[in-house]
Structure formats: C-alpha cells, structure tokens
N, C-alpha and C positions, 0 to 999 in steps of 0.2 A: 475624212477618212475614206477608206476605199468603198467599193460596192458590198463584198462582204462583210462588210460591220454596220452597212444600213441595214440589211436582214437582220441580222442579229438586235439591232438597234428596235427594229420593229415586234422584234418577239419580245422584246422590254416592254414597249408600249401594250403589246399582248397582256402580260402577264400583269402588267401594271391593272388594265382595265379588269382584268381576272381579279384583282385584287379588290378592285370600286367594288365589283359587282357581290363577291364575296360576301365584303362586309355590310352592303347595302341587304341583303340577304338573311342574315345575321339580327340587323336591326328591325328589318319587318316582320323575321320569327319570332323576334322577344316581343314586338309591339303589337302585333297581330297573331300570334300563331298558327302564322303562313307556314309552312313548308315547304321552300323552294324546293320540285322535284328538279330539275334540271341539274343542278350541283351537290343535291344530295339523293337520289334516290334513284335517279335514272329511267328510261322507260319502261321497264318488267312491273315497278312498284307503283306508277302513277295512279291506276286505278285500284289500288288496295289500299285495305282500311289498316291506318295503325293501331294496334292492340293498345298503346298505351302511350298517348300525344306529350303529353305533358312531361311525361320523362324524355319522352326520343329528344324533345323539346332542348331540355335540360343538360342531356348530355352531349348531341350532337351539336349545340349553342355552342359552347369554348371552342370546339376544334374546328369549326367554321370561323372561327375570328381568330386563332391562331393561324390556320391557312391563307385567311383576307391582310393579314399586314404581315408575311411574312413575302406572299405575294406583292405585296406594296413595296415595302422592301429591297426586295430583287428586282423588281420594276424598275424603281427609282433609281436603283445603284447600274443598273445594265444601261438603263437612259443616259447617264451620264458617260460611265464610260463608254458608251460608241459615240454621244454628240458632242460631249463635252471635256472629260478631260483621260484621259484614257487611263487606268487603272487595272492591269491585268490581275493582280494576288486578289485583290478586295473582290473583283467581278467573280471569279473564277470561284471561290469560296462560299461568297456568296451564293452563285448557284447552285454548290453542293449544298448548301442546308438547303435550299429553297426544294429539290429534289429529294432530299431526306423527310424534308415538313408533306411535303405532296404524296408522295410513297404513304408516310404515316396516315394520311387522311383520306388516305382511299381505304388502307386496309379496315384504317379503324369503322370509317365512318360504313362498308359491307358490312361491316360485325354487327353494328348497329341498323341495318338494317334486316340482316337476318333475324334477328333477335325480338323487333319491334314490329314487323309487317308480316 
C-alpha cells in the first residue's frame, strides 16, 4: 500500500503494544499490587499516598483490561488492514469504539483518582 497507510499501519502497532503493555499492567496490579503510575495516575499522583489501595485496586483493575484488549483489538484489526488485507468499514469502526473505550478510561479512571489519592 502506499506511504500513508504505513503511518497509520504504525499507529496499529502503537496501539497494539499499548495494548501488551496495558494488560501486562493489569496482571502485575492483581499479582503484586503494583500500581502502574504511568498509565494510571500520571505524574501529579506519583508521589502520593492512596487513601485506599485495595479498592483503587479493585475498581481501577476491569477498566485497565477492558482498555488492554480493546487496545489489542484495534491493534490487530488496524495491522491487518494497512499490511494485509485492507478492510475500510471494519478499521473505521473499529476505531470508533477503540476511541469511545479510551475517552471512557481517561474519564473514568481521573474519577478514580480524585477520589482514591
């Protein structure tokens, strides 16, 4: 395909590894109760203490794994259609939810940090 859909093809692979990292994220907060600030907290909160781990734990866990494969997801399907087999409705859509699920996981997961730090 042309130059412009390797760009786009790359912001697949982007979001794709957005997605690894996500759920990799996800699974060291449930197994360790890490808190990745990087993707959940940002740097205002790094050095503050959460009032209450366990819960921020608890709730901010689903919406971190609903982000990480929804990110995978749109990854996979953007991969495809710019190397492989080109699919404009399915890309296209695709990205709208992946932008509706990201939208939701910023707001949500600010709430939750106002609330827990």
């Amino acid at each position: 395909m042309g130059d412009m859909n390797s760009v786009w093809g790359f912001i697949g692979v982007i979001v794709f590894a957005c997605g690894i990292y996500a759920v990799y994220s996800y699974i060291k907060m449930k197994t360790g109760g890490e808190i990745n600030a990087s993707i959940l907290l940002g740097k205002d909160f790094v050095y503050k203490k959460c009032k209450d781990k366990d819960a921020y734990i608890k709730k901010a866990g689903p919406a971190l794994l609903i982000f990480g494969f929804t990110a995978l997801a749109y990854g996979v399907l953007d991969i495809i259609h710019c190397y492989v087999y080109p699919m404009q409705a399915v890309d296209t859509a695709a990205m709208i939810v992946f932008f509706i699920v990201l939208v939701w996981f910023a707001v949500y997961t600010a709430r939750l940090r106002n609330k827990y730090y």
